[in-house]
C-alpha positions in Angstrom: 18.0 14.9 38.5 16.2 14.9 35.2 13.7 18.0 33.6 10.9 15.8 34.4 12.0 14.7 38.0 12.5 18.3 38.5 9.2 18.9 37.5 7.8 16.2 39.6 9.6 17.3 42.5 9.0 20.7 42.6 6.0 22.1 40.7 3.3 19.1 40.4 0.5 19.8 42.8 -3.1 18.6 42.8 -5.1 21.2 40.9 -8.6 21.1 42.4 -10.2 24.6 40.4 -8.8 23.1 37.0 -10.0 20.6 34.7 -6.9 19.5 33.9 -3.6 20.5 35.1 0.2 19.5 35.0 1.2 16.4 33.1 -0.7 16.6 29.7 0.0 18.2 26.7 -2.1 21.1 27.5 -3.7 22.1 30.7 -7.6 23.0 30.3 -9.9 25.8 32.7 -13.0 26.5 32.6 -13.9 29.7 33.9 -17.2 30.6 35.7 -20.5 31.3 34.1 -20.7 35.0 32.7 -16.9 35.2 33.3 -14.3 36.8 30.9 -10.5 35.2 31.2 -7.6 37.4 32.0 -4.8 36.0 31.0 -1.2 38.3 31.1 2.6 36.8 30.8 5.4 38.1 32.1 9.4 37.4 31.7 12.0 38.1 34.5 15.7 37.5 33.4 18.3 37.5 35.3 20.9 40.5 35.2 17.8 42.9 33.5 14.8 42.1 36.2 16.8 40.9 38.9 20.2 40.7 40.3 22.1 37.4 40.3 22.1 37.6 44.2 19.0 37.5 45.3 17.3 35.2 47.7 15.7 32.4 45.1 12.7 31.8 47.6 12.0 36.0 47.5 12.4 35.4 43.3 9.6 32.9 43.0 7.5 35.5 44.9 8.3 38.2 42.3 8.3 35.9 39.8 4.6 35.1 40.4 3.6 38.5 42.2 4.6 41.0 39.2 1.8 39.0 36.8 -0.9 38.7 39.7 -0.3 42.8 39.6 -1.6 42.5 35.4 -4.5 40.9 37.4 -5.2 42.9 40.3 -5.2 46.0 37.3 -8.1 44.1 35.5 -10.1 43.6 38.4 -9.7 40.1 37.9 -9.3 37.0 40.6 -6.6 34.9 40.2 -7.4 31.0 39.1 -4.0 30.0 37.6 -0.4 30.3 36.2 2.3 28.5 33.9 5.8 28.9 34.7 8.5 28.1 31.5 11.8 28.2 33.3 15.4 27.9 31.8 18.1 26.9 34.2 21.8 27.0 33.8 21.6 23.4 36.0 19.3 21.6 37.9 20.2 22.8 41.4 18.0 21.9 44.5 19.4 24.1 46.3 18.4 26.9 44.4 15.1 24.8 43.5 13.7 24.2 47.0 13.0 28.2 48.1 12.4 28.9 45.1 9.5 26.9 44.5 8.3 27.5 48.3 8.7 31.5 47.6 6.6 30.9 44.1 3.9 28.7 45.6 2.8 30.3 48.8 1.9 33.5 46.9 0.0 30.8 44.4 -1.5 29.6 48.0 -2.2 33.0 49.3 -4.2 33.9 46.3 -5.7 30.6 44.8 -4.0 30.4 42.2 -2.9 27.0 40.6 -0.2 25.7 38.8 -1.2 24.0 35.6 1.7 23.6 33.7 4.0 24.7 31.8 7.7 24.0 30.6 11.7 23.8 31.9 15.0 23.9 29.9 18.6 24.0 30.4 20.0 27.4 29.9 20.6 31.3 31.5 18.4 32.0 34.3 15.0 33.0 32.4 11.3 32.6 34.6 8.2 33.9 32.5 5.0 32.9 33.9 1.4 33.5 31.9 -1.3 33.9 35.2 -5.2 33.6 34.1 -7.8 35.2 36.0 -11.6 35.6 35.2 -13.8 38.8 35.5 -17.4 39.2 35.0 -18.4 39.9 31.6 -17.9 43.9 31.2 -16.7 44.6 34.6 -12.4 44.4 33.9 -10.8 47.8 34.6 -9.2 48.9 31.5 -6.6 51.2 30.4 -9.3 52.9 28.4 -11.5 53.7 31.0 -10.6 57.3 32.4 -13.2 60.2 31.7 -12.7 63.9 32.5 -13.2 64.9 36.1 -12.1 61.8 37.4 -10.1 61.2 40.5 -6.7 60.0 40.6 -4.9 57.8 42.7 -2.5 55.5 43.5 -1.8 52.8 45.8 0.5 52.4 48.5 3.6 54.1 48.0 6.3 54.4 45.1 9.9 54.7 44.5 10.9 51.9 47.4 12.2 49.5 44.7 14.2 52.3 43.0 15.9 53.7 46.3 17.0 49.8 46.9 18.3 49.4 43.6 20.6 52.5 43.6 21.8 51.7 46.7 22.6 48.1 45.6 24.6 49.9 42.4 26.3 52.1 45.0 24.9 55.1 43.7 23.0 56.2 47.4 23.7 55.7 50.7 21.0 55.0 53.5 20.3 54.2 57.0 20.6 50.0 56.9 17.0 50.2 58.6 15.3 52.2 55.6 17.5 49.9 53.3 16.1 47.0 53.9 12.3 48.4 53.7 13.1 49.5 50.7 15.0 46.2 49.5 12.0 44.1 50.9 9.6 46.2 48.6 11.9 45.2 45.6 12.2 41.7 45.9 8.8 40.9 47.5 6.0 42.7 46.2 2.8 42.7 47.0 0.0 42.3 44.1 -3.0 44.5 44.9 -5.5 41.5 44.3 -8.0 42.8 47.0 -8.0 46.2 45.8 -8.1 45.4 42.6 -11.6 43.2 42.8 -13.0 45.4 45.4 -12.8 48.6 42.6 -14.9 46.8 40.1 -17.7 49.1 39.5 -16.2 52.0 41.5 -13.2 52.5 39.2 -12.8 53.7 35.7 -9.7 52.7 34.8 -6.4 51.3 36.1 -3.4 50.2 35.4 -0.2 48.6 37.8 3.1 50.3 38.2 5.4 48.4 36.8 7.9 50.7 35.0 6.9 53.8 36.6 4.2 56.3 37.3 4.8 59.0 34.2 5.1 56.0 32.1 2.5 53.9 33.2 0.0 56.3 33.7 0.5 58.2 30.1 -0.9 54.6 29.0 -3.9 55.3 30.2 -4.0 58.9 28.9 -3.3 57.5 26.0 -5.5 54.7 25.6 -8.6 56.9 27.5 -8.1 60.1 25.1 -7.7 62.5 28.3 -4.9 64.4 30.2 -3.8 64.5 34.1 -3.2 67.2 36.5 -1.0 65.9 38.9 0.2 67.4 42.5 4.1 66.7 43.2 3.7 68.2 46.7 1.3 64.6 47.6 3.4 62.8 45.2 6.6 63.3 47.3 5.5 62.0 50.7 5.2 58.3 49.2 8.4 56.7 49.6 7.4 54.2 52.2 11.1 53.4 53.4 11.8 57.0 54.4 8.9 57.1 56.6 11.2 55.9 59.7 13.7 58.4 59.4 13.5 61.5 61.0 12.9 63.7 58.2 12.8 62.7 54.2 14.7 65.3 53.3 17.9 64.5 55.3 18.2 61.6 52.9 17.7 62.7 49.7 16.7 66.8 48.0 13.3 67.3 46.5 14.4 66.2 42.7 15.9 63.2 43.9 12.4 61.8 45.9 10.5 63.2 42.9 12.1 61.3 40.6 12.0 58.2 42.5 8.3 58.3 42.9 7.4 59.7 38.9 10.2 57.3 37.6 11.4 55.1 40.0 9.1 51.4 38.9 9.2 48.1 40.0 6.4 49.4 42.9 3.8 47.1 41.0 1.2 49.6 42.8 -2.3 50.6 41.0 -3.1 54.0 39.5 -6.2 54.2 38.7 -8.9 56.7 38.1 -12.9 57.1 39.5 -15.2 60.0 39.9 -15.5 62.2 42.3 -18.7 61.5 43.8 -17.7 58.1 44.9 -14.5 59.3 46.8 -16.5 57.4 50.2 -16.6 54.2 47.7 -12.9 54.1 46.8 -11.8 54.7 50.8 -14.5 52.0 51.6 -13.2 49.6 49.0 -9.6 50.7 50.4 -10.4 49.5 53.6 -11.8 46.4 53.0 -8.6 45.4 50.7 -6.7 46.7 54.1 -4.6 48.5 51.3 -4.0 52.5 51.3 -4.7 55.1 48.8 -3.6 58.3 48.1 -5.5 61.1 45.8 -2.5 62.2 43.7 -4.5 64.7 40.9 -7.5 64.7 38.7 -8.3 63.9 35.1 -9.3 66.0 32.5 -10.1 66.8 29.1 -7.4 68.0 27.9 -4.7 65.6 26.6 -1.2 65.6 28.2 0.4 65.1 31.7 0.8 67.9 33.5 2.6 68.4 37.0 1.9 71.0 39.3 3.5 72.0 43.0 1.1 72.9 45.7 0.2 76.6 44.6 -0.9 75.0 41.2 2.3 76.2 39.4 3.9 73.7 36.4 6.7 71.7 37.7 9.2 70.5 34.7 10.5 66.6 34.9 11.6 66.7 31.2 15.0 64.5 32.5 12.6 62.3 34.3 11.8 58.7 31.9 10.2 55.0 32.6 11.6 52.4 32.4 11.7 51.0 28.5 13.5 47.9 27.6 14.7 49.0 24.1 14.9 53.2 25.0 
């Protein structure tokens, strides 16, 4: 099977929202009237973003699901994507679920593919997803104002509790395993959430690498600090839910530091003020996603973690994820 058979085969699809889609030299959109594009690119490479094992049809989903999270951040709804993919070989075994896993998240949310480019080498999938926002409504990193709400989606530190028991480095229950595996190789992309904060939210941002990290870019970005409460942040590892008590699996550090650290949750922090607490819980429940009030914003610049009595709580050996740290 050739590169363009494989192409043919696999990843040509009518493309009814877009002018122009694959089989050209470039694909062409045209967004809505008043509409802004989002565009966002990710790369997931094989050994660094995903281990060599895993299910190619739950792959394509992450593939495609970790950029519609850049989307969900913005506030933006999903048009489409380009997918460049290097292969060691043209195997349709390996092809077939993969490209089922990728396009019934495309399905699910719209979201067309318009091109893009194969080659022959190590496993290597980066996708660029485009999305369109009204004019002056995305949700930006540089939103947050003092006496803001925070929150977060969902729940955090699932994907990091599968990982370390993949490296061998924990040991579960084979029931919270495999919660906590399904949260790392299938995300979900807050999409819903996402488009139903425009106008409520101030700023947001997904968690990708994790929660100190990803929310000090906002901080950054907005000029502010955070006060946040350890004692709400500690409950949120979704996989330990089932088990009889959280702490029989892991001490306090340990969850801590898969919730503050853990990434690859692909969640959304985001801040709004307090008087439209109703709003946020009303836009929660339409995008049948939860949120949890994890601290406040404030003037003052830096991250700061508290306990439930309001007392500092030091992470100093707790880091995000950085490619190149």
């Amino acid at each position: 099977m050739g590169e363009f058979d494989l192409i043919a085969r696999y990843f040509t699809r009518p493309t009814p929202n877009a002018a122009l889609g694959v089989g050209d030299d470039c694909a062409l959109l045209q967004p809505g009237p008043g509409m802004q594009l989002a565009i966002s690119c990710d790369m997931l490479v094989e050994g660094r973003h995903f281990l060599s094992t895993v299910d190619p049809g739950k792959l394509g989903h992450k593939a495609l699901a970790v950029n519609l999270s850049d989307l969900a951040a913005c506030g933006a709804k999903p048009l489409a994507f380009t997918l460049a993919l290097a292969l060691e070989r043209a195997d349709e075994a390996w092809l077939a679920p993969f490209s089922r896993g990728l396009l019934a998240l495309a399905d699910l949310h719209g979201c067309e593919l318009i091109g893009g480019d194969t080659t022959r080498g190590p496993l290597n999938i980066c996708i660029t997803v485009f999305g369109e926002v009204p004019a002056g409504q995305a949700l930006l990193r540089s939103g947050a104002r003092a006496g803001d709400d925070l929150y977060v989606s969902g729940t955090l530190g699932d994907a990091r509790l599968a990982l370390d028991v993949f490296r061998g480095t924990q040991s579960v229950p084979a029931a919270v395993f495999e919660q906590a595996r399904a949260r790392m190789e299938q995300p979900t992309p807050r999409v819903a959430l996402g488009l139903a904060l425009r106008g409520i939210a101030h700023a947001a941002i997904d968690v990708s690498d994790g929660l100190l990290g990803d929310l000090g870019h906002i901080l950054d970005a907005s000029g502010v600090g955070a006060v946040v409460d350890t004692s709400i942040t500690i409950n949120l590892i979704a996989a330990c839910q089932d088990s009889t008590r959280v702490t029989a699996l892991f001490d306090a550090d340990t969850q801590l530091g898969y919730v503050l650290a853990g990434g690859d949750d692909y969640e959304l922090v985001f801040t709004a003020p307090a008087s439209k607490r109703d709003a946020v819980h009303a836009a929660a429940e339409q995008a049948q996603t939860p949120v949890t009030r994890i601290g406040h914003i404030e003037a003052q610049r830096g991250l700061r973690l508290v306990d439930a009595q309001g007392r500092p709580v030091s992470v100093q050996h707790l880091r995000s994820f950085d490619h190149f740290a």
